[in-house]
Structures are given as structure tokens and as C-alpha cells.
Backbone as CSV, one residue per row, in Angstrom:
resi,resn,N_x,N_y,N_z,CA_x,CA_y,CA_z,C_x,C_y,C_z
1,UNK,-36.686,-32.782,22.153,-36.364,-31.762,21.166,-35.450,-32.401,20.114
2,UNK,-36.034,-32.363,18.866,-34.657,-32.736,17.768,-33.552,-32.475,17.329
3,UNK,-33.066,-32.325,16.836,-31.714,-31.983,16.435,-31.556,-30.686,15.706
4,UNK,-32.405,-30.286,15.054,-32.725,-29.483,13.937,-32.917,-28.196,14.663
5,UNK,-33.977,-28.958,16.019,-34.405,-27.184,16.424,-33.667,-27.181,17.391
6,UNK,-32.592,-27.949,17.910,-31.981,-27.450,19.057,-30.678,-26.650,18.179
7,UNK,-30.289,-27.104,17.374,-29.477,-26.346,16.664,-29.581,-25.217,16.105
8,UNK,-31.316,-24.379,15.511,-31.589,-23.146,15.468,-31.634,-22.445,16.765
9,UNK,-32.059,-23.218,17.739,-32.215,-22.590,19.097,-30.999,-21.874,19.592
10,UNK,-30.240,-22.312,19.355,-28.311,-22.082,19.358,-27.449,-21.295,19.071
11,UNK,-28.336,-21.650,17.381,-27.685,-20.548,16.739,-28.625,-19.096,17.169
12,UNK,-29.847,-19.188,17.556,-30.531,-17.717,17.824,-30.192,-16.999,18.919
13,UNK,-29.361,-17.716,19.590,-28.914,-16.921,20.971,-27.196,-16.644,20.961
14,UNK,-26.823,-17.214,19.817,-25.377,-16.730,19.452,-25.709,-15.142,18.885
15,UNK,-24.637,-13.967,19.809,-24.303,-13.212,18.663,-23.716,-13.285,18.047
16,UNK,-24.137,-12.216,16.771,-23.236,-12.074,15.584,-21.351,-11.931,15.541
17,UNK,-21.025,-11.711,16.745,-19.829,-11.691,16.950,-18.747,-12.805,17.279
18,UNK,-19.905,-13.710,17.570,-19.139,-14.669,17.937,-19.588,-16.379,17.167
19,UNK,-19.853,-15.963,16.271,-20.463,-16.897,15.395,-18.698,-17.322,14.772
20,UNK,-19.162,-18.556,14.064,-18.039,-18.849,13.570,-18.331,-19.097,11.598
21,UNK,-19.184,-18.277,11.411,-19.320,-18.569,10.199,-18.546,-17.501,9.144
22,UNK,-16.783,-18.227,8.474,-16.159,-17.596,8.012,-16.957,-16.829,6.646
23,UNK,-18.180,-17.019,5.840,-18.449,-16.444,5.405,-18.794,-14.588,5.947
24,UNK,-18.634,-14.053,6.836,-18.271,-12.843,6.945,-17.262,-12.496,6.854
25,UNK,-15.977,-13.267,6.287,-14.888,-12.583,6.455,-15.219,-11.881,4.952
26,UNK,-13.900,-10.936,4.433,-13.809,-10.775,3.133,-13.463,-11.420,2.098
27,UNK,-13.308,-11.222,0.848,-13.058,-11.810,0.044,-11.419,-12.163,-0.068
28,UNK,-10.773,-11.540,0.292,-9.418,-11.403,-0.056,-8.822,-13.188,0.662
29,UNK,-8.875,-13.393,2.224,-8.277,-14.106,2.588,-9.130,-15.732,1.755
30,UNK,-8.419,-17.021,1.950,-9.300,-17.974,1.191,-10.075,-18.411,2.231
31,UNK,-11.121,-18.969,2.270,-12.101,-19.643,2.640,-11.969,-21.211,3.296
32,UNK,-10.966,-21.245,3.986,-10.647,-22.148,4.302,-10.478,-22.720,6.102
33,UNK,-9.395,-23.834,6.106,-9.534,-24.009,7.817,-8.823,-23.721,8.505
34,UNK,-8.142,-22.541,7.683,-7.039,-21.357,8.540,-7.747,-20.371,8.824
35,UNK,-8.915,-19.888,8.384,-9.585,-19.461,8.628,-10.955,-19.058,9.649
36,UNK,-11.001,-18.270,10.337,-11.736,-18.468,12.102,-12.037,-16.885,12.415
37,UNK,-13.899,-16.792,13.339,-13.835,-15.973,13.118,-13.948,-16.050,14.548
38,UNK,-13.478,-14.674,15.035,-13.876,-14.743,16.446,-13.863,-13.009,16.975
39,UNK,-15.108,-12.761,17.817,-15.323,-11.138,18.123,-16.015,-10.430,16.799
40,UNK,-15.701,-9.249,16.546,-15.694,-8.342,15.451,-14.758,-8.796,14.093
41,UNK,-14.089,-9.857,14.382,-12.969,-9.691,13.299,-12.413,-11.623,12.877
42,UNK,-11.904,-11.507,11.491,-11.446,-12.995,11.180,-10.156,-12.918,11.270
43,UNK,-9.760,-14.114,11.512,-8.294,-14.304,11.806,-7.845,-15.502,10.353
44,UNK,-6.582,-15.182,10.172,-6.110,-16.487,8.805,-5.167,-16.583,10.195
45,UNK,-4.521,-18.033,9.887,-3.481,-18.535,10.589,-2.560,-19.164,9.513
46,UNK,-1.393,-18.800,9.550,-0.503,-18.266,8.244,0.542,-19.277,8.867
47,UNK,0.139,-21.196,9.160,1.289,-21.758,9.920,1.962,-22.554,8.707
48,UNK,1.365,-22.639,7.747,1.794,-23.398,6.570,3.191,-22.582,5.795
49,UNK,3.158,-21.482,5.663,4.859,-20.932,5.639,5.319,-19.879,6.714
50,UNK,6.250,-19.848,6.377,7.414,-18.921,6.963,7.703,-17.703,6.682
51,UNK,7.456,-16.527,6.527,8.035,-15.155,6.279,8.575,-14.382,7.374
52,UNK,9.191,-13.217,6.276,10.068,-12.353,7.279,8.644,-11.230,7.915
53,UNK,8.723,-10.687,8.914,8.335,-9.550,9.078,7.869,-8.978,8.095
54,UNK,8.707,-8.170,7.387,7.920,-7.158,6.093,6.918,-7.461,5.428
55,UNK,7.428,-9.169,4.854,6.194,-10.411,3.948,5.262,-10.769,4.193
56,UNK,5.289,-11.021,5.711,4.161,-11.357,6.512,3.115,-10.253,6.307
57,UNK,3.667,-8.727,6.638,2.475,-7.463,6.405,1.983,-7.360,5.098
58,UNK,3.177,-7.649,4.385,2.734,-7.067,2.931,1.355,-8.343,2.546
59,UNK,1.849,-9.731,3.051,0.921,-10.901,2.373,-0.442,-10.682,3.121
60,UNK,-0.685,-10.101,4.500,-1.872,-10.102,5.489,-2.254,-8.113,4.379
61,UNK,-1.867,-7.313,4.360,-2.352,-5.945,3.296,-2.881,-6.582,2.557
62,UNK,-2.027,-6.893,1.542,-2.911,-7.124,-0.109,-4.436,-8.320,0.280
63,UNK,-4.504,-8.694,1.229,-5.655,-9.523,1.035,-6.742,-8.443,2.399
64,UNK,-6.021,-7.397,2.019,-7.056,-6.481,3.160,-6.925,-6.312,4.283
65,UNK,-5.862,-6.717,4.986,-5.851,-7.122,6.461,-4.770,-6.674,6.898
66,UNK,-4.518,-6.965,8.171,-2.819,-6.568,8.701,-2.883,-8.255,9.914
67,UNK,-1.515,-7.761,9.879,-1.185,-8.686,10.815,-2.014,-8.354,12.239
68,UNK,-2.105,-9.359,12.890,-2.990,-9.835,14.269,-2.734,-8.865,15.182
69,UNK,-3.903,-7.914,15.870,-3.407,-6.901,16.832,-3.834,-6.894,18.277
70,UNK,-3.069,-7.800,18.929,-3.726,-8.482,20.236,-3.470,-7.561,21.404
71,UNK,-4.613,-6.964,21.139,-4.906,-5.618,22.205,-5.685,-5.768,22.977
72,UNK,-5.922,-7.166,23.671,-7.025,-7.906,24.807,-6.026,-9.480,25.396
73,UNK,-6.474,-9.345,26.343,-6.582,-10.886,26.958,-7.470,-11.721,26.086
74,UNK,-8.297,-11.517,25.667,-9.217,-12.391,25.291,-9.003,-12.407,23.479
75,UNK,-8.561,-11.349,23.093,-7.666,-12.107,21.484,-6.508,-12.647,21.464
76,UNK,-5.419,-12.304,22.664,-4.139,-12.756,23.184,-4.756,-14.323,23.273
77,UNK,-5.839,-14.934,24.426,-5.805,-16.007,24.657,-6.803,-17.011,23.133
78,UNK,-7.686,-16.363,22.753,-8.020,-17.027,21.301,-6.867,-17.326,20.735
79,UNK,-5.813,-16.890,20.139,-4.781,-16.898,18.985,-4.004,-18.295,19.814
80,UNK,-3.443,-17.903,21.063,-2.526,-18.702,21.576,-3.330,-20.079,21.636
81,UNK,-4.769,-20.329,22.002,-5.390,-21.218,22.145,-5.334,-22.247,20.381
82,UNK,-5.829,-20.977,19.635,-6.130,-21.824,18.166,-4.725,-22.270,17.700
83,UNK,-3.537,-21.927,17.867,-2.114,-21.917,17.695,-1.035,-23.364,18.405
84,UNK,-1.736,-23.779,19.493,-1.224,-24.656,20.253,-2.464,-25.615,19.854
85,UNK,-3.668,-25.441,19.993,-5.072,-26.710,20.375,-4.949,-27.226,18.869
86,UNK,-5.548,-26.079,17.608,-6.292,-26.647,16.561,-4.989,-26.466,15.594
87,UNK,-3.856,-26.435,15.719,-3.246,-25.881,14.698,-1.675,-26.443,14.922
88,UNK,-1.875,-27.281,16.299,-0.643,-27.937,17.130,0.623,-27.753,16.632
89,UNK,0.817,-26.442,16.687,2.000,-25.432,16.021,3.041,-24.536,17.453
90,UNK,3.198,-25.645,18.678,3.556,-25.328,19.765,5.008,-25.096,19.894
91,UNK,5.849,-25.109,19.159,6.674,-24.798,19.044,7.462,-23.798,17.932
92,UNK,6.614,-22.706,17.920,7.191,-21.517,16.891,6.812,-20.208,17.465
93,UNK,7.394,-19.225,16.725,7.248,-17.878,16.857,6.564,-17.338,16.045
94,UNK,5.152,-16.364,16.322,4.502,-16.009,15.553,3.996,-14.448,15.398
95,UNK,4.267,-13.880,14.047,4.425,-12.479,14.383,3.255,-11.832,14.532
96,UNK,3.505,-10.738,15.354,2.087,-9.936,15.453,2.204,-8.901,15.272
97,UNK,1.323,-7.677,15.086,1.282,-6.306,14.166,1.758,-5.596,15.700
98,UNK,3.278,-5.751,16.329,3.332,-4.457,17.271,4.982,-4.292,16.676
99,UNK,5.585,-3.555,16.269,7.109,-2.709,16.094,7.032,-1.230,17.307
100,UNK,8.575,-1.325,17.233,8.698,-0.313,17.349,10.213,0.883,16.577
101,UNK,9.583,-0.049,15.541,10.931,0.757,14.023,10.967,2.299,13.778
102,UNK,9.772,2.951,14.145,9.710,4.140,13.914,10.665,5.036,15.260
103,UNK,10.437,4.578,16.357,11.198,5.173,17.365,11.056,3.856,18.516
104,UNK,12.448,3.922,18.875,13.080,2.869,20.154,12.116,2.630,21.282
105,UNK,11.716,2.063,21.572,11.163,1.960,22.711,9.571,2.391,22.772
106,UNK,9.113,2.786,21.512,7.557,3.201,21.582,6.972,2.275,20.246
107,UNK,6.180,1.465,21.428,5.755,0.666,20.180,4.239,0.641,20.134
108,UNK,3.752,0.331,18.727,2.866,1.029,17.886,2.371,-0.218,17.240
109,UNK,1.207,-0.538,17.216,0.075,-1.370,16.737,0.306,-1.074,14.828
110,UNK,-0.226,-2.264,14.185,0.036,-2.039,12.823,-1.262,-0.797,12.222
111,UNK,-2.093,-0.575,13.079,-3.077,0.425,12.950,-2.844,1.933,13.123
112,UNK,-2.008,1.997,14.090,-1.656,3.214,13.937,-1.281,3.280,15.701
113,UNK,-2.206,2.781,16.526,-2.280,2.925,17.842,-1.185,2.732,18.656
114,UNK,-1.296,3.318,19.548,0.002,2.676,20.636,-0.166,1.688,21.424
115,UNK,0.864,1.047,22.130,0.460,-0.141,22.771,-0.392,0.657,23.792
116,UNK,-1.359,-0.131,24.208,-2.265,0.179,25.218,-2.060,-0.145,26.726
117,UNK,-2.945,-0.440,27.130,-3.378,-0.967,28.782,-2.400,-2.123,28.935
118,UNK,-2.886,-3.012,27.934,-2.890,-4.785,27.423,-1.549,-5.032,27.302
119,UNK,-0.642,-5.817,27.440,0.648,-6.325,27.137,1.073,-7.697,27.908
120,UNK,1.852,-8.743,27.014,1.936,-9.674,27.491,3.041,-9.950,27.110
121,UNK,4.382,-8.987,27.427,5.345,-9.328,27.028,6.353,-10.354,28.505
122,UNK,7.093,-11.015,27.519,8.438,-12.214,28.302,8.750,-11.386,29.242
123,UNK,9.424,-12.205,30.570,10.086,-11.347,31.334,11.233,-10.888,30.686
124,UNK,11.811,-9.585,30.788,13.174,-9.080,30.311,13.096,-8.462,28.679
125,UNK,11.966,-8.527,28.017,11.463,-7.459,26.970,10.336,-6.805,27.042
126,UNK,10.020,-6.141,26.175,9.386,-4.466,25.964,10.104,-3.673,26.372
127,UNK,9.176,-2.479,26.134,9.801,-1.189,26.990,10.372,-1.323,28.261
128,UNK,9.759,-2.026,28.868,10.101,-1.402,30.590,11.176,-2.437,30.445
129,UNK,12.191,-3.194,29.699,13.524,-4.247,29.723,14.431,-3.386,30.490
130,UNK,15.099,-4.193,31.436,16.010,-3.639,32.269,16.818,-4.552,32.664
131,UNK,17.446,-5.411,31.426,18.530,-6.453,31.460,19.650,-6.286,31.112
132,UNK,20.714,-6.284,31.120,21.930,-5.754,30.737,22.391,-5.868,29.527
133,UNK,22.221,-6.733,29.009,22.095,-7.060,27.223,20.842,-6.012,26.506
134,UNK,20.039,-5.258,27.183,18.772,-4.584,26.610,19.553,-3.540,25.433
135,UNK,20.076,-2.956,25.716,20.630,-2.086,25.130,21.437,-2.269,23.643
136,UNK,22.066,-3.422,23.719,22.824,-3.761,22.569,21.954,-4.983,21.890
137,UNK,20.959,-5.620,22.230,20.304,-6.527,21.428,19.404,-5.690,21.125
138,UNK,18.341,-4.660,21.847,17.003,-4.404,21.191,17.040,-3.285,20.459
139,UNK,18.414,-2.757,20.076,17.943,-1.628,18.851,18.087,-2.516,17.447
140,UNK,18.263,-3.881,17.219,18.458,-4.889,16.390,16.522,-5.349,16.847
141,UNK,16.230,-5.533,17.554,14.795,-6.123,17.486,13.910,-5.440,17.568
142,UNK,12.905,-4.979,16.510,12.016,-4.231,16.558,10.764,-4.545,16.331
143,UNK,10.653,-5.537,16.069,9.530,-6.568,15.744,9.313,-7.389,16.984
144,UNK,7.712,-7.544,16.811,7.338,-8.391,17.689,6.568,-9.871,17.411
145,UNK,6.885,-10.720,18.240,6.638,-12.105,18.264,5.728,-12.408,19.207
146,UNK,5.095,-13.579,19.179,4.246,-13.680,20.603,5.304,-15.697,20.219
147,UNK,5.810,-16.065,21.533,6.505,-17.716,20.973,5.533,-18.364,22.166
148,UNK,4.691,-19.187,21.289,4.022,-20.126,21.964,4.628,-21.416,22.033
149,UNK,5.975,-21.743,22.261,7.025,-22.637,22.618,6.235,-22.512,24.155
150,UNK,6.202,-24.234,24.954,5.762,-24.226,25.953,6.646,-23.663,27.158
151,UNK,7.725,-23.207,27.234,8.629,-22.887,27.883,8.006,-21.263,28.047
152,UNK,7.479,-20.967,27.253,7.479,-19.703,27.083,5.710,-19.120,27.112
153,UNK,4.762,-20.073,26.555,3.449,-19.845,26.910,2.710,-18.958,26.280
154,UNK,2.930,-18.634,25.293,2.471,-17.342,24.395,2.894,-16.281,24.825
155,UNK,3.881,-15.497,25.582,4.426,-14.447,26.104,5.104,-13.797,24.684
156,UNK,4.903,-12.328,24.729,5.529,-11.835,23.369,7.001,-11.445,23.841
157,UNK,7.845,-11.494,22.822,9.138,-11.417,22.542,9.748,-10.263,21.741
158,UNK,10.774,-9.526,21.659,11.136,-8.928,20.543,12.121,-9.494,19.310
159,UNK,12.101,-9.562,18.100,13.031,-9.824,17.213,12.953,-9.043,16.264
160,UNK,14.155,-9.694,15.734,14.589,-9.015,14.559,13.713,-8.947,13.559
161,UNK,13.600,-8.399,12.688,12.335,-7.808,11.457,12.513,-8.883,10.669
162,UNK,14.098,-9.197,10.006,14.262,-8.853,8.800,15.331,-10.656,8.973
163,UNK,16.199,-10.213,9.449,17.732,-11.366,9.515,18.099,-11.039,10.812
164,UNK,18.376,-12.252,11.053,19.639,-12.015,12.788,20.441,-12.727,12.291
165,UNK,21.388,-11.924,13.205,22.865,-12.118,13.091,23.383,-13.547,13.804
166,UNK,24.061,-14.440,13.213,24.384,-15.328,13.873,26.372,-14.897,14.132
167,UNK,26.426,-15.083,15.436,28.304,-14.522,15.567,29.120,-13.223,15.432
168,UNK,27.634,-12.312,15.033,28.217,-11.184,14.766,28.378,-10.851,13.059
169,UNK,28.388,-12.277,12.585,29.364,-12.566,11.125,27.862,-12.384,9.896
170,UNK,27.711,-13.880,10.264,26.784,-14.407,9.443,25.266,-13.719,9.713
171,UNK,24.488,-13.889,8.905,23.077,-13.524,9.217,21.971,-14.152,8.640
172,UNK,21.083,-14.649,9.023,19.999,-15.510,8.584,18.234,-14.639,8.651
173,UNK,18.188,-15.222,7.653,16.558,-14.902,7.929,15.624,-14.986,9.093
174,UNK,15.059,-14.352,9.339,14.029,-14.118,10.622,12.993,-14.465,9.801
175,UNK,12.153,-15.366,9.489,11.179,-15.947,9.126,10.264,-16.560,9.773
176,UNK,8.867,-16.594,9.779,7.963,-16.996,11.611,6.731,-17.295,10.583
177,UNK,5.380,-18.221,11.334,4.646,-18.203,10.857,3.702,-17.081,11.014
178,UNK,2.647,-16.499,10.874,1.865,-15.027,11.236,0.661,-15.717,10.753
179,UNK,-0.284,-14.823,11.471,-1.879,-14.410,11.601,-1.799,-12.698,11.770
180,UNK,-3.160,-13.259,10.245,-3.912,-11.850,9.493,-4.735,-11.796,10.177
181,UNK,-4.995,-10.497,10.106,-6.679,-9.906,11.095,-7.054,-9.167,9.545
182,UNK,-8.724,-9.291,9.740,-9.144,-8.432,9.088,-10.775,-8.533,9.602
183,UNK,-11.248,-7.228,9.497,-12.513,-6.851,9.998,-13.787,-7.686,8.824
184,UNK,-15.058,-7.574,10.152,-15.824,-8.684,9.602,-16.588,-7.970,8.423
185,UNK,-16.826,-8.446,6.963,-17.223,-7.509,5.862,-18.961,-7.113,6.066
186,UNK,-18.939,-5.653,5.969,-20.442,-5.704,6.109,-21.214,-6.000,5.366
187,UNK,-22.785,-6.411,5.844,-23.850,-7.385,5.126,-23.405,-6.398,3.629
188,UNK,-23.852,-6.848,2.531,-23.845,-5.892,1.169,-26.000,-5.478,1.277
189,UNK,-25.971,-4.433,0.667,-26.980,-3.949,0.769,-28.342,-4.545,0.146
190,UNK,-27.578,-5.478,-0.784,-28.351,-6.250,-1.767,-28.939,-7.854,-0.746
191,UNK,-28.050,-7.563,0.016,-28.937,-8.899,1.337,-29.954,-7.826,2.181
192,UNK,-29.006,-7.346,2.816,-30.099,-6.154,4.076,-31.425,-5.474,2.996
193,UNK,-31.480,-5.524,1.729,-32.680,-5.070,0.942,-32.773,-5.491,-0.188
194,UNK,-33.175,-6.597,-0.196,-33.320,-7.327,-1.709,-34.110,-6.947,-2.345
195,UNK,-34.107,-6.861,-3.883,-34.700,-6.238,-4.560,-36.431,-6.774,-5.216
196,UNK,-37.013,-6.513,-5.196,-38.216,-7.375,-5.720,-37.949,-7.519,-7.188
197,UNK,-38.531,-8.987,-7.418,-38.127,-9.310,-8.963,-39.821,-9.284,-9.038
């Protein structure tokens, strides 16, 4: 068999979901090798800068998207995989679309949803934290991180949104790299029914 047809053969038994051809994403994010599609949905991997929380949503919105909403084992382990393997970014914190700014302790997907079934939080954060420091650090952290630092393994974390406090005194930026999600764009109608010329 040649090369040619083992490679259509391949591609005909791939679904559409799991293809990697970033041309389904939308237009908004760039077209590039931060770019990956995987399931129903494309991912940007946002390791080239640093933003706060807020920047991170606002920069993953305007291009259509929200930040990454890892509501599976199996998008939990894609992200952490492309994050450490293809992107050898093993030592940072990277934000993902879960807060819980609106009310303490109930935290809420950037979609609207609540956390679900799914959670892969550190020992000694989320909701169920029952450490003695819980109380006076996590009404300061409302944002969530997933730190794929090997110590830590992709386990999510809570931080600060915005700035943490260094001493009580000083305060610094909370700045992390992030991954956009955005859903895969549907065919345009002008492919699914081309027009006769």
C-alpha cells in the first residue's frame, strides 16, 4: 500500500472530532502552532505571555472564546499533556475558566455552569479545603490555576485574580500563561451547498 492511500485510509476513519485540522477553528484565534484541535473544540495555548486573570478572559472573549473549561479527565489530561510534552512549559501556572468571585466557595465555569462531577483540585484547595490557613488565604483566591510544575502534576490550585500580596505590604501581579477554548466553527453553507456556476 502507498503512502498516499494509507494516509486517506486514516484520515477516513478519523472522526471529525478528533481531527487535528486547525482550519475548523474560527477566525478570531491565529492560525498557528499554539493552536490544536482536540474533541468538539480548539484550544490556543497562550505560553508566550503572561496575564492577569481578567486579561487572560478579556484576550481568550474578543477572539470568541473563553478561557479553557476542563470539565473531563480527558480535556484535563490533553491540556496538561500539550503543556508539559509539546509546549515544555513545565514549570508554570496556567489559568483556567473556573472562579469563584461571585460567591465563596461555589465555583462556576466561565460558561455559566457549576463545577461538575470532574475536579482535579491540589490536596488542601477547592471547596471541600479544610486547612487551617483556608479561611484567611482563600477569600483572597478566587481564581483558578491548574500548575503543571512537576511537584504538583497538573493538579488545580486557587489564586489570586488580580495581585498577591507579598508580606502583607507589597503586592505583585498574578500573571500566568492561559489557554483559550473556543468551539469548532460550523461548515459555512457555501461549502455544505455550493453554488452552481
Amino acid at each position: 500500500m502507498d503512502a498516499i492511500a494509507l494516509i486517506l485510509l486514516i484520515s477516513f476513519f478519523q472522526s471529525p472530532g478528533t481531527t487535528q485540522d486547525i482550519n475548523l477553528c474560527p477566525d478570531g484565534p491565529a492560525k498557528d502552532r499554539y493552536l490544536k484541535v482536540h474533541g468538539d473544540f480548539c484550544y490556543q495555548f497562550v505560553v508566550y505571555r503572561k496575564y492577569t486573570h481578567s486579561e487572560a478572559k478579556t484576550d481568550c472573549e474578543l477572539q470568541g472564546g473563553s478561557l479553557v473549561l476542563v470539565k473531563t479527565a480527558d480535556i484535563q489530561n490533553f491540556v496538561y499533556q500539550q503543556l508539559t510534552t509539546t509546549y515544555n512549559d513545565a514549570y508554570d501556572r496556567v489559568w483556567i475558566g473556573l472562579n469563584d468571585l461571585a460567591q465563596e466557595d461555589h465555583y462556576v465555569w466561565e460558561d455559566g455552569t457549576k463545577l461538575g462531577f470532574y475536579s482535579n483540585w491540589y490536596q488542601g484547595e477547592g471547596p471541600s479545603s479544610t486547612t487551617a490557613n483556608h479561611n484567611f488565604t482563600h477569600i483572597t483566591r478566587d481564581c483558578v490555576v491548574m500548575d503543571i510544575s512537576p511537584s504538583v502534576g497538573g493538579k488545580w490550585r486557587e489564586s489570586s485574580c488580580e495581585s498577591s500580596a507579598a508580606l502583607l505590604v507589597l503586592s505583585a501581579r498574578e500573571a500566568h500563561s492561559y489557554v483559550c477554548q473556543y468551539s469548532i466553527a460550523p461548515p459555512s453553507t457555501t461549502t455544505m451547498f455550493p453554488t452552481a456556476k
